[in-house]
N, C-alpha and C positions, 0 to 999 in steps of 0.2 A: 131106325138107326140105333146099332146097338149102344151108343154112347147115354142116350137117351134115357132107356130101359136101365142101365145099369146105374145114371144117376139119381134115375128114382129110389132103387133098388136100395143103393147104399146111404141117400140121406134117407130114409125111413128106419135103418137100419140105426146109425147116428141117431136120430132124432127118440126115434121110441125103443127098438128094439130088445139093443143088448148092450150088454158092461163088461170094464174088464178088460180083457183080451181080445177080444169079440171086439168090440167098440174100437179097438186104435186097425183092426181088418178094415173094419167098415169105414175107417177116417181116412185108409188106405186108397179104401175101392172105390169112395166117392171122389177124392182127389184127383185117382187113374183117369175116373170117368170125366172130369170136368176138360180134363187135360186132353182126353182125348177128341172133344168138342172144340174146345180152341183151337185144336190141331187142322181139324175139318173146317171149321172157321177160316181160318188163316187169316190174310190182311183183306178180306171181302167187307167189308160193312153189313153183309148181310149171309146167313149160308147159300141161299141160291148167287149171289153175286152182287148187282148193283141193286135188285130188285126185293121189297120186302115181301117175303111169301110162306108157302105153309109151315115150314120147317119152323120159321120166327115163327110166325101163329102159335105153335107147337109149343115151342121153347122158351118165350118170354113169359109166360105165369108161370115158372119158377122163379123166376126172377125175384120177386116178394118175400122166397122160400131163403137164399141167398145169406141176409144176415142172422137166422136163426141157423141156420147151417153151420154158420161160419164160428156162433158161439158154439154150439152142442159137439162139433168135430174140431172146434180148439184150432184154426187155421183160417186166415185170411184169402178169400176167393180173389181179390184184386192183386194180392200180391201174385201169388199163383198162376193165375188168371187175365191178364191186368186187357186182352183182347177178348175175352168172355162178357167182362164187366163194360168196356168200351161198345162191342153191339150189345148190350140193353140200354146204354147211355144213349146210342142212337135210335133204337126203339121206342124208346120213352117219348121222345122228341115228335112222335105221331099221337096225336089227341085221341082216336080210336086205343090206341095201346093206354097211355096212363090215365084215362079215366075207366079203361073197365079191368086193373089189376087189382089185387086184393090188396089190403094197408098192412103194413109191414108191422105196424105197433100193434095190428090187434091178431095179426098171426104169431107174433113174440107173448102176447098177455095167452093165446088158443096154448099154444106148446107149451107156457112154462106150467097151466092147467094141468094140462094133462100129463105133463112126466111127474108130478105130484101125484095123479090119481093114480097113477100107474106104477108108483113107487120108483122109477128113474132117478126122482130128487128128491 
């Protein structure tokens, strides 16, 4: 799914990449992209339909990624988003999902690491 690829694409972009001018593209193109997943989303609970399947498997370990996103691109995913953030709310809700995501406070303490070493910050 190209929405996928592209929001990888553009929060790496945000997150380490680049500054500038460059940085509000890529606040752009992660937005485009989030938006174009709620879009495919729609009022489903899930992207296959009623059913939790690969696509979620796919798509909810980003999810963790979410709040450091949302500082480093300077815009709120739930506003924007607010049926994006609604299926991981229901995802979460399966015990296989929120015990094997990664912790949100120590992907915030990995990123703010590394855009130090990398001179971002």
């Amino acid at each position: 799914m190209l929405g996928v690829a592209q929001m990888f694409d553009a929060g790496t972009k945000v997150i380490w990449k680049v500054k500038g001018e460059e940085h509000g593209a890529g606040k752009k193109e992660l937005l485009d992209s989030l938006k174009l997943l709620e879009a495919e989303l729609g009022n489903k609970p899930y992207f296959g339909g009623d059913s939790f399947g690969f696509l979620d498997i796919a798509l909810v370990g980003f999810y963790p990624w979410f709040r450091v996103l949302e500082t480093c691109a300077g815009f709120s995913i739930g506003a924007e988003c607010p049926k994006l953030i609604a299926w991981a709310k229901t995802c979460l809700q399966k015990e296989s999902v929120s015990k094997s995501l990664a912790d949100e406070k120590e992907i915030d303490e990995y990123v703010a690491e590394m855009r130090k070493k990398i001179g971002i910050e």
